[in-house]
C-alpha positions in Angstrom: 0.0 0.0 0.0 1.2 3.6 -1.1 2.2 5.8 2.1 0.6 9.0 1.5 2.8 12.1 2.8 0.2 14.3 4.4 3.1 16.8 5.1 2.9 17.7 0.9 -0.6 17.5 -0.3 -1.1 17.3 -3.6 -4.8 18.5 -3.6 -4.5 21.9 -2.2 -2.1 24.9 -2.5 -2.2 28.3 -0.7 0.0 30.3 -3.3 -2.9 33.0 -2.8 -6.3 34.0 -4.7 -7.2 32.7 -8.1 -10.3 32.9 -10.6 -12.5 30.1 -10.8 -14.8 31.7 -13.5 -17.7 29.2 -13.6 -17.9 30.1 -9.4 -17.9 33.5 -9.9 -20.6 33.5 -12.6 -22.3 31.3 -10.2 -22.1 33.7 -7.5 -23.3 36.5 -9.8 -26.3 34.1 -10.6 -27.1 33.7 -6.9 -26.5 36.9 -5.7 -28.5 38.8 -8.7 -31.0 39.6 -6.8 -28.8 41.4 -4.3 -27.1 43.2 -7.6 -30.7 44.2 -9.2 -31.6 45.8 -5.0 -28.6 47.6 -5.0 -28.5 48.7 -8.9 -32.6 50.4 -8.1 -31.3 51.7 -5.0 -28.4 53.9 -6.3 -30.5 54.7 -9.2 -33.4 55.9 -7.1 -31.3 57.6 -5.3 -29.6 59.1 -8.3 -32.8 60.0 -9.4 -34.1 62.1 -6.4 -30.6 63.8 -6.4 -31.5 64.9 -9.5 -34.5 66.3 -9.2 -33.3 67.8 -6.0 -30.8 69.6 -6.9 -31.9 70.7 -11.0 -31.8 74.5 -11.5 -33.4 75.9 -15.1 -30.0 77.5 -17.1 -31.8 79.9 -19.6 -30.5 80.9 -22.7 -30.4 83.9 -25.4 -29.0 84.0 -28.9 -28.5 85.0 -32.0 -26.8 84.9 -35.3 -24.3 87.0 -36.8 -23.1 87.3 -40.6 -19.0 88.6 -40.7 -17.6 89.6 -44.0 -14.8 91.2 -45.6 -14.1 93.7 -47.5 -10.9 94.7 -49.8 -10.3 96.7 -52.4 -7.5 95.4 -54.9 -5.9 97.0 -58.3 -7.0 96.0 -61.5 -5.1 96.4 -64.8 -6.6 96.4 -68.3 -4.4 95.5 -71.1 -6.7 95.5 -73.7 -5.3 98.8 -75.0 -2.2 98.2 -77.1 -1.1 101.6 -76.2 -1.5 101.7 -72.6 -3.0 100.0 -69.6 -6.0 101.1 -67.8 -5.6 100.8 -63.9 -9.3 100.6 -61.8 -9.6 99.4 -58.1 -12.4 96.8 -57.5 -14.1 95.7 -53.7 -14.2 92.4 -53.4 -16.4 91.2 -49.9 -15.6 87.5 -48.6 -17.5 85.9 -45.1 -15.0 85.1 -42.4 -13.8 81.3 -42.5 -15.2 79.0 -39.9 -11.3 79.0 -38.1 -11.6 82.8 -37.3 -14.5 81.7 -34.3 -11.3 81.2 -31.6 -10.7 85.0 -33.2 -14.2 86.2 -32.7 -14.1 84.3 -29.3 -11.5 85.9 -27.7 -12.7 89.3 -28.8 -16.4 89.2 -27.0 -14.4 87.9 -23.8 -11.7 90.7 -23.8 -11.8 93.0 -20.6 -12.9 95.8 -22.7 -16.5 94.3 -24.1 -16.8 93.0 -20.3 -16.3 96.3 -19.1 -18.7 97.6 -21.3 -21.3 94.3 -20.6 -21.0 95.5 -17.3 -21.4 99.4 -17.3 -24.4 99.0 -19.5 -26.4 96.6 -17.5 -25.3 98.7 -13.9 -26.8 101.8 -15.6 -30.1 100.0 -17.2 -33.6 100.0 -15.8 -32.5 97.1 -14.2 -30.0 98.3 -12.2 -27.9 95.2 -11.4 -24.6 94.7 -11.6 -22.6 91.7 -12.5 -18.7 90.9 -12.0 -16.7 90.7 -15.1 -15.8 87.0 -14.3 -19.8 86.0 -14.3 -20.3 87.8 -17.5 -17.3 86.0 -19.3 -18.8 82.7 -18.2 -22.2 83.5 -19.6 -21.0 84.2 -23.3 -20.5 82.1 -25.8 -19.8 82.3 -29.8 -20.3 78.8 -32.2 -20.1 77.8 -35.6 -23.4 77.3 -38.0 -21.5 75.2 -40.0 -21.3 77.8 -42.5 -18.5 79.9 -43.2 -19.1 83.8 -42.3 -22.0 82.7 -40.1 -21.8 82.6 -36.1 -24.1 82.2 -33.2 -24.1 84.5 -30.1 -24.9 82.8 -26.8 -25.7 84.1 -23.3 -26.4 81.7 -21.1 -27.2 82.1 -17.0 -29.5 81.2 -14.7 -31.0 84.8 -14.4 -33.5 84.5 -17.1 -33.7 88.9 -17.3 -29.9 88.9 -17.5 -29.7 87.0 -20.7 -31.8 88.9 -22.7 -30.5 92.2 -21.4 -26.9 91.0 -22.1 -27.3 89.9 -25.5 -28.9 93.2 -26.6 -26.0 95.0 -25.1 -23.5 92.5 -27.5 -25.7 93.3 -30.4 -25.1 97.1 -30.4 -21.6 97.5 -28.8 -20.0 94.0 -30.5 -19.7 94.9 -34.1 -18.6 98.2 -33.1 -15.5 96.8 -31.1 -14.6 94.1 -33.7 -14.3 97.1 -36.6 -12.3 99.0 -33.9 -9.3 96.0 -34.3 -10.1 95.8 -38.4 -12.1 97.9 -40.6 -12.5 95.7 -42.8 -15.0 93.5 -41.3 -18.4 94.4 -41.4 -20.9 92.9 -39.5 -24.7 92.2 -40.2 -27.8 90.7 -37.9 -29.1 87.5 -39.9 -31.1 86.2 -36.7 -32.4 88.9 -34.1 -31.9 87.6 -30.5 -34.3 85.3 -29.4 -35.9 85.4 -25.8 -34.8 83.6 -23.2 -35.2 79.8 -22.8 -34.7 77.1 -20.8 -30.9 75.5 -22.2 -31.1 72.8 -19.7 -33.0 69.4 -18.2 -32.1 67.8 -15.2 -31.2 64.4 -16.9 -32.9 62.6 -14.0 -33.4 59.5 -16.2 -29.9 59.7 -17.5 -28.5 59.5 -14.0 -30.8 56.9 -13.2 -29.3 54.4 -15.3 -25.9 55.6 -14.0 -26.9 55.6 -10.7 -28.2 52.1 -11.4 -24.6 50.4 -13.7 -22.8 51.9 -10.5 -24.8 50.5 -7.7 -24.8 46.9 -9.9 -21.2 47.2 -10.2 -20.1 48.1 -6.6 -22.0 44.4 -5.8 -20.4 43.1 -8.5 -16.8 44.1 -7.7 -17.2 42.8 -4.1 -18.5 39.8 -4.8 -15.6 38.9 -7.0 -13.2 40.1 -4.7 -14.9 37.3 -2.0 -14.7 34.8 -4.7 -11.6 35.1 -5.7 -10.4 35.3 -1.7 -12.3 33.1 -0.5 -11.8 29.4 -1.4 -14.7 27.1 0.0 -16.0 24.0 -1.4 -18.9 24.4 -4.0 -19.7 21.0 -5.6 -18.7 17.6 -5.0 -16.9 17.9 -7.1 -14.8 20.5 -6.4 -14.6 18.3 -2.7 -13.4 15.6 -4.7 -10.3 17.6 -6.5 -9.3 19.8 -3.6 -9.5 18.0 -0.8 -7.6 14.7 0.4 -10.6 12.9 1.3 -12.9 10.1 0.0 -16.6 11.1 -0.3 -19.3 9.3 1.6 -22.2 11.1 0.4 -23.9 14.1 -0.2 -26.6 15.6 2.2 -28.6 18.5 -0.1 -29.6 21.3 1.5 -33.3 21.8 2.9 -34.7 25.1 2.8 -38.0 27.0 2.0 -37.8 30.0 -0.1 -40.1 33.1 -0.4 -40.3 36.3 -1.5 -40.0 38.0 -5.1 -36.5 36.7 -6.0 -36.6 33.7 -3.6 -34.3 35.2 -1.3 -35.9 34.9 2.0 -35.2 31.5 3.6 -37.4 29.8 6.7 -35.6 28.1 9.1 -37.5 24.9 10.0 -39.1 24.3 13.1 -37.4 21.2 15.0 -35.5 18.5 14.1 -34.9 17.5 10.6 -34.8 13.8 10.5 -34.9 11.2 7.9 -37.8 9.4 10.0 -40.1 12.7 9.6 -40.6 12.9 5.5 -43.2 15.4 6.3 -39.8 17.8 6.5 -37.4 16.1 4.5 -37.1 15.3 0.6 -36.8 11.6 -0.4 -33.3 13.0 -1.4 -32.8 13.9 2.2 -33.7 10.5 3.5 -32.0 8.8 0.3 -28.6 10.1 1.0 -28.4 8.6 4.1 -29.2 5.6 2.8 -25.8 5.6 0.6 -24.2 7.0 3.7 -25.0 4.0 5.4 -23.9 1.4 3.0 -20.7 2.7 2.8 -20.4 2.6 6.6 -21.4 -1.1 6.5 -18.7 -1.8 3.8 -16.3 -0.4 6.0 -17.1 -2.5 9.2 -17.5 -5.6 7.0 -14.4 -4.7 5.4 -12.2 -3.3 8.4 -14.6 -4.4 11.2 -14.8 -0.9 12.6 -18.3 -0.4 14.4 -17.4 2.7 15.9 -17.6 6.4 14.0 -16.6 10.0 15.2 -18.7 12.4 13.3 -17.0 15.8 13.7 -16.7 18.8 11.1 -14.2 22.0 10.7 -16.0 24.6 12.6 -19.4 24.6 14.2 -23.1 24.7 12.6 -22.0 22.7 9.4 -25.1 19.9 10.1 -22.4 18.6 12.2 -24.9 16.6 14.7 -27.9 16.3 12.6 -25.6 13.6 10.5 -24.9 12.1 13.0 -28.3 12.0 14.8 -29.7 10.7 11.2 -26.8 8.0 10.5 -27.8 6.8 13.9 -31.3 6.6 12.4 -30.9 4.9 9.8 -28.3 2.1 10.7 -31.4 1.3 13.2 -33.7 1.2 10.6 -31.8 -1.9 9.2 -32.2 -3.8 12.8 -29.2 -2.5 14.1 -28.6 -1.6 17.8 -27.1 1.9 18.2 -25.7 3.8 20.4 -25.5 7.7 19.8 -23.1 9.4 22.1 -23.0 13.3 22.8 -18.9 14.2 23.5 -19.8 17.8 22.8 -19.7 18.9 26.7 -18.9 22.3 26.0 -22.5 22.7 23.6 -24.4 19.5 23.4 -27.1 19.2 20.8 -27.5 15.8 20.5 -30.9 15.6 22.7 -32.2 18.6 21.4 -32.1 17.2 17.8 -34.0 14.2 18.8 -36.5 15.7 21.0 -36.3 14.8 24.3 -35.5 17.1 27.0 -32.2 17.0 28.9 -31.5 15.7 32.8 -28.1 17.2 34.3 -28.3 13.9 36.8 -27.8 11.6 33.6 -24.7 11.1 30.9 -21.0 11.8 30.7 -20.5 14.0 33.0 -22.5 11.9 35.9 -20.7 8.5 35.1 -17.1 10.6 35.5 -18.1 12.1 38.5 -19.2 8.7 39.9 -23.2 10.1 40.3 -24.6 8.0 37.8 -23.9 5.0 36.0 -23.5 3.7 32.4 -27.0 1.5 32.6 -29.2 4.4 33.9 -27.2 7.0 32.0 -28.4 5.5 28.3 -31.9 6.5 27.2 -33.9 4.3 24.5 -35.3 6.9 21.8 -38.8 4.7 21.2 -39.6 6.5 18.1 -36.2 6.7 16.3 -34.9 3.4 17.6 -31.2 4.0 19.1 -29.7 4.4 22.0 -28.4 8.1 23.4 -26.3 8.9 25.9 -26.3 12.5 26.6 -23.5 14.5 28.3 -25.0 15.3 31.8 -24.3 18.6 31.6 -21.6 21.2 30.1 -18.2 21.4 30.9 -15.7 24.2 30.1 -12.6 21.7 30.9 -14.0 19.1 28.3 -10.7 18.2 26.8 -9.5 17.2 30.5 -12.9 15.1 31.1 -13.2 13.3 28.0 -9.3 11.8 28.6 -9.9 9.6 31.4 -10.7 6.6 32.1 -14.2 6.6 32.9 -14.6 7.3 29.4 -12.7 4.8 27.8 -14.7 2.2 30.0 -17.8 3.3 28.9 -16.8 3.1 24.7 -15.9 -0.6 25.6 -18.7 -1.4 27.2 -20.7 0.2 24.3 -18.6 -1.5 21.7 -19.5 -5.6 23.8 -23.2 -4.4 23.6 -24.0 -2.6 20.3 -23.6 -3.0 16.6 -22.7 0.7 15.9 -21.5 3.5 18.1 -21.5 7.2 16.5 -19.9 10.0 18.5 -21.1 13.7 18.2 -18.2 15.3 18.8 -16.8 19.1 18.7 -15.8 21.0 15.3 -12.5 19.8 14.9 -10.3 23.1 14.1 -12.0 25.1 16.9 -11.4 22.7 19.8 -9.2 19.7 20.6 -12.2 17.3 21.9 -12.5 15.4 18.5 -8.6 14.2 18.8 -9.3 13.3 22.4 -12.3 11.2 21.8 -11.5 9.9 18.8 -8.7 7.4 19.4 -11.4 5.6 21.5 -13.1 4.8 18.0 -12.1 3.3 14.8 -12.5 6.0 12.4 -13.8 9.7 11.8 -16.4 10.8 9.8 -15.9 14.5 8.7 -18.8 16.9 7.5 -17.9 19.8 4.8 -20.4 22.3 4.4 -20.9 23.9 1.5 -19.3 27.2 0.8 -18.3 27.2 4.4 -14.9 26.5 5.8 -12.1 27.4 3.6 -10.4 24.2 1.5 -6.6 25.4 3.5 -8.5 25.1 6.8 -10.1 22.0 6.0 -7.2 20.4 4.6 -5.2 21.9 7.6 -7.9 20.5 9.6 -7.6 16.9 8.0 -3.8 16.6 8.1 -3.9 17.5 12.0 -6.5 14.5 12.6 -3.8 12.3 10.2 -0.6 13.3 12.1 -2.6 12.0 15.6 -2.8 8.6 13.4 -6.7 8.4 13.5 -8.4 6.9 10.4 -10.7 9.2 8.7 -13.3 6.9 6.6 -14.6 9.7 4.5 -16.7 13.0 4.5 -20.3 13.7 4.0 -20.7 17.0 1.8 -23.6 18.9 4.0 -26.2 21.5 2.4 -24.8 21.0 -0.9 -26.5 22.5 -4.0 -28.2 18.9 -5.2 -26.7 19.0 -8.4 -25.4 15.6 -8.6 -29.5 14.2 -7.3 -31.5 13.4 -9.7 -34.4 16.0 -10.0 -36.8 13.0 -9.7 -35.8 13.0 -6.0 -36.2 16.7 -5.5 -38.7 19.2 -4.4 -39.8 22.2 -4.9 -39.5 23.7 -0.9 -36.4 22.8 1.4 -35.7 23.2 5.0 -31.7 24.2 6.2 -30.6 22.0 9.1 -27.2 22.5 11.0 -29.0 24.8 13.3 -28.6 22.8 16.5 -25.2 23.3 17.5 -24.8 25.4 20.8 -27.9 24.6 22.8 -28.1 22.8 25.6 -31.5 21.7 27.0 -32.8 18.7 30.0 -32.3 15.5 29.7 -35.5 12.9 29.5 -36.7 11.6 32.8 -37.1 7.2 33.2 -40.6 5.8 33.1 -41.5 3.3 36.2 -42.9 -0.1 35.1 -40.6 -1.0 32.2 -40.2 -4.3 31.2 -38.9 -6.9 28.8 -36.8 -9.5 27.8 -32.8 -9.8 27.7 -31.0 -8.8 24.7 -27.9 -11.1 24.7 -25.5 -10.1 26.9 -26.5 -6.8 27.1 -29.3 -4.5 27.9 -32.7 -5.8 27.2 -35.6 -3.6 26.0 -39.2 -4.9 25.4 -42.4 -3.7 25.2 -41.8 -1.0 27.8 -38.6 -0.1 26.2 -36.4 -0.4 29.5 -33.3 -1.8 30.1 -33.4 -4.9 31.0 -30.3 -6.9 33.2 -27.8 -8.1 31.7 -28.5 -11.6 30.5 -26.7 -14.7 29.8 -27.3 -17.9 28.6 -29.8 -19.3 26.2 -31.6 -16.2 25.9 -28.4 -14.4 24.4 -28.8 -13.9 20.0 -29.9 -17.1 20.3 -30.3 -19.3 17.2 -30.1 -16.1 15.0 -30.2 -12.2 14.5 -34.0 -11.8 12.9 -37.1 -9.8 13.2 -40.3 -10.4 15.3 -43.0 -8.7 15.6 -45.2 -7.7 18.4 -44.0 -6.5 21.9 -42.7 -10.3 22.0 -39.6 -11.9 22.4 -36.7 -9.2 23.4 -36.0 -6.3 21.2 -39.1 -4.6 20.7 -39.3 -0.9 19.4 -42.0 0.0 17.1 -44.1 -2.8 16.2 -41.0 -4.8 17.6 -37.6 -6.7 16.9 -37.4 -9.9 18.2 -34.1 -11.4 18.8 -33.4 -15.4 18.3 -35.0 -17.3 21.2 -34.8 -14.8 24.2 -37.2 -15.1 27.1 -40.4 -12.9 27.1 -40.8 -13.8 30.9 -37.5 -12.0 32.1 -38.2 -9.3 34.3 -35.5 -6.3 33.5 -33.3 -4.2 36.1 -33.9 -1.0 36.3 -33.2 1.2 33.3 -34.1 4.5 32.0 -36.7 4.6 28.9 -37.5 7.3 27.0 -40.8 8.1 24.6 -40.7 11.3 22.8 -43.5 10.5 20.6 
């Protein structure tokens, strides 16, 4: 067998950032609502300032005709004798590059001056600077040579008109005053006053509205290309050093216009309660549990770790649900919380929590392994809670106590799954599980960073613990088959960090022995421990009825037990 060097992965690097440009357009897709909120908002906004802030610029004008005359000598030869000299006018318009000319004559400081005297001494009476006059005039081309338009443009509708009648008589005037020759003629009379302007509110809109689309744009590439989570299974596949056990797809409801509000569900999400879960729900856990069966029948390992990088990635509803459905096969189970700084385990199956019973109890000496294990009637497994929370967890799970009570489990069930801590926030999961065979590690989707899962992953490998495989939580469903899908789904993972009573025993339990371990009959007690000929018996098969043994539901009848043994005390739990 190949030794694989977890100190040099080969599925991962952390050079820095790069492009992935099928996630980002699928980040754009997802987020498009957000980019279309955004885009109206700006442009609303955009719009308002607009409005807001619009002033009417007014405008007065009129067009001029510029010419030039010259007189030149003209000699007739026609005479033999002698020539005949004559002098002949000749009148030209101005060429359309003279405007700079004409331009920087109308702004020189004499026509201001003048501007300015005239409209102080008018009926008016008001008087402008030099600097606000120069700003309002304006001479343009017609696209014809000789012919130029006079502009005054201001917000002071009276000013306009008043100012362009004083260009009129004093411009022409003091042109001829630089060059006689230029004569200077009214082909359009000024015009009155009107509005130049519009406060392009729809213009900015749309500007308003590519700006505030783009801002959400730019961000979210700048996540994708920073942030490097696991989209698809198959993106789990090539970048991270793991084998896949399954895929879990995510269950939430959507509402709202664009489908962007999401309803949290209300309880537990388990595969046992299809009035919550898809058939793809239930169906992936099927898958999950074959390949956990492969691997006992294979390596004989029977018990599992379930743990995950950080918190709230479905974490304890996996394992609550692989518990589930290993029992629905027949098989005894035994679910363990090892979380003692935020159980869950209890809370995700219903039943309410009992400080006197679990973990904790059985280290402290208060309580012991039989009475400490509660029967789950309606889901079929075995829980042991933690008793309690404990700060100093990593100190509590290594001792003894602990490891007594994994052996015990591992003479007296078929499977034992451990809810355990996140992994890369605390050191509980390597604590615990050396006492199993193997961990299973939960990846949320677009979640925990590929370097800190990997990280994660070669930590648990350097403490020489087996890791069987991952289960990809709340992916996408692309890789089900839309014939298992619907149409409304509920998110899970939500359990993580409460902490809640544990379930009290009911009096008057009874049933038969179960082997050598705890039997559990029609009042689903534990029973004493038995031996004898009322162990497995003559075989491992189903009965039903609250008959011999195993009973849970309409009942599991183990091999030849007794139905007349009488059980020792033991805790039961209904939560139906």
């Amino acid at each position: 067998m190949q030794e694989l060097d977890v100190g040099k992965n080969i599925y991962y690097n952390e050079s820095g950032p790069s492009l992935d440009m099928g996630r980002l357009a699928k980040n754009l897709i997802s987020k498009l609502w957000i980019i279309l909120l955004v885009g109206a908002i700006f442009s609303g906004a955009a719009f308002a300032i607009a409005k807001a802030t619009y002033v009417e610029t007014y405008r007065s004008s009129m067009t001029l005709g510029f010419m030039t005359t010259q007189y030149v000598i003209v000699k007739d030869y026609s005479n033999s004798k002698d020539s005949t000299t004559q002098y002949k006018q000749e009148t030209k318009f101005s060429s359309g590059n003279q405007i700079s000319y004409y331009q920087y004559l109308i702004k020189g400081d004499e026509m201001l001056y003048k501007i300015q005297k005239t409209l102080a001494e008018d009926e008016v009476g008001k008087e402008y600077s030099t600097s606000f006059i120069e700003g309002s005039l304006a001479i343009e081309g017609t696209g014809i040579d000789g012919f130029f338009q006079v502009n005054v443009t201001s917000t002071d509708q009276g000013y306009c008109e008043r100012a362009l009648k004083v260009v009129l008589k004093e411009f022409p005037e003091y042109v001829q005053s630089y060059d006689n020759t230029i004569s200077i003629k009214v082909v359009k009379n000024p015009t009155a006053p009107t509005i130049a302007n519009s406060d392009d509110a729809t213009t900015k809109a749309i500007y308003g509205f590519a700006i505030g689309a783009a801002i959400v744009a730019f961000i979210i590439f700048i996540i994708t290309i920073t942030t490097n989570t696991v989209l698809t299974l198959d993106n789990l596949r090539r970048d991270v050093n793991v084998t896949v056990l399954g895929s879990v797809p995510l269950l939430e409801k959507k509402s709202g216009l664009f489908n962007q509000k999401k309803k949290s569900p209300q309880g537990s999400l388990l595969i046992t309660d299809t009035s919550k879960v898809s058939f793809a729900f239930v169906e992936s856990f099927k898958a999950i549990r074959t390949k956990i069966e492969n691997v006992k029948a294979e390596k004989g390992y029977k018990a599992f770790v379930v743990t995950s990088t950080y918190e709230d990635e479905g974490k304890t509803t996996v394992a609550v649900n692989i518990a589930c459905s290993l029992a629905q096969k027949g098989k005894s189970v035994l679910l363990i919380d090892s979380d003692l700084r935020k159980p869950a385990v209890l809370h995700a199956v219903g039943v309410k929590s009992d400080t006197r019973y679990g973990l904790i109890p059985i280290i402290k000496g208060t309580s012991t392994y039989v009475d400490s294990i509660k029967f789950i009637k309606s889901l079929g497994i075995f829980v042991l809670p933690t008793g309690g929370i404990s700060l100093k967890s990593t100190e509590v799970l290594d001792t003894d106590k602990v490891k007594a009570v994994i052996e015990q489990a591992r003479k007296e069930f078929d499977y034992i799954i451990i809810d355990s801590p996140p992994a890369h926030v605390v050191s509980d999961s390597l604590v615990i599980a050396p006492l199993a065979d193997g961990i299973i590690y939960n990846i949320r989707r677009d979640y925990a960073k590929v370097s800190e899962i990997n990280r994660t992953l070669d930590e648990i490998r350097g403490a020489d613990i087996d890791i069987i495989g991952a289960v990809f939580t709340m992916s996408a469903g692309e890789e089900n088959s839309r014939y298992y899908r619907r149409k409304g789904y509920l998110r899970y993972g939500g359990y993580y960090g409460r902490y809640g009573r544990y379930g009290r025993k009911k009096k008057n339990s009874s049933g038969g022995g179960y082997g050598y371990g705890y039997g559990y009959g029609s009042g689903y007690g534990y029973g004493g421990y038995g031996y004898g000929g009322y162990g497995y018996g003559n075989g491992y098969g189903y009965g039903y009825g609250y008959g011999s043994g195993y009973g849970y539901g309409g009942g599991y009848g183990y091999g030849n037990t007794p139905q007349n043994k009488e059980p020792e005390k033991g805790n039961k739990i209904d939560n139906e």
